[in-house]
Structure formats: structure tokens, C-alpha cells
Phi, psi and omega in degrees: 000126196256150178321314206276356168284356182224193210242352178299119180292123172284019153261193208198115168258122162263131173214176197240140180295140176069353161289107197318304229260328184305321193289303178320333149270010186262327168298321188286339175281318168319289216292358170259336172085014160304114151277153193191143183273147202251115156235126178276159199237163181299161201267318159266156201302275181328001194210030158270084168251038123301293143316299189319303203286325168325276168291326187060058140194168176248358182305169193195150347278157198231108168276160175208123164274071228281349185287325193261342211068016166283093157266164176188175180224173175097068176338315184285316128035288197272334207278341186265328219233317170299335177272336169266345165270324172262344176275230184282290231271017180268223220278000000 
């Protein structure tokens, strides 16, 4: 069953509560009007495995795209990669 067969948004955000570059994709997915689950992570490095196993980093924010198959960290990154995909220059 592929994401777009339920009713679960196929992104998926890991972020850190109070995190600038998190908020910063979190304004680019509103402002596309994406929906996606936000799920937050521990505040220490060490106790992201989650990420880890996601991403191969522990770093936040980390988006996973289940439509494209794109995960990916690094806010400017995602934030460059949500406008081409999802923005004028997308579909």
C-alpha cells in the first residue's frame, strides 16, 4: 500500500522543539499548504536513533518523502527541494 492509498501524509518532518532551521521547513511546507507528520526528537544527539536509522545523520531537521523516495537533512537543502518540487516549478 503506497502512502497516497491511506489517509497518513507521505512526508514525514523530524525536528527539534525551538529549532530555527526546523521552523524554517516547517514555514515552507505552510506555505505550500503540504500536508506532513511532524515528528519530534530528543534534544540530545545521542538519543536521535531514529534519525539515524532514517537519515545516516542525527541532525534535524531531516524530511522523508515517501512519494519520491527522498529523505534527506539540511534545512536549506530541504527548503530548495520543497520549491522545486512542490512549488511554481514543481508539478
Amino acid at each position: 500500500m503506497s502512502a497516497a492509498d491511506c489517509d497518513t501524509p507521505a512526508l514525514t518532518l523530524y525536528r527539534l522543539h525551538g529549532c530555527p532551521y526546523c521552523e524554517r521547513v516547517v514555514r515552507q511546507l505552510d506555505r505550500h499548504g503540504l500536508e506532513y507528520n511532524s515528528l519530534f526528537v530528543a534534544g540530545e544527539h545521542s538519543r536521535r536513533n531514529v534519525v539515524a536509522r532514517e537519515a545516516g545523520t542525527r541532525s534535524v531537521p531531516v524530511l522523508v518523502d515517501g512519494d519520491t523516495g527522498v529523505t534527506m537533512a539540511e534545512s536549506g537543502l530541504i527548503v530548495e527541494y520543497l520549491e522545486k518540487t512542490y512549488g511554481e516549478g514543481g508539478d
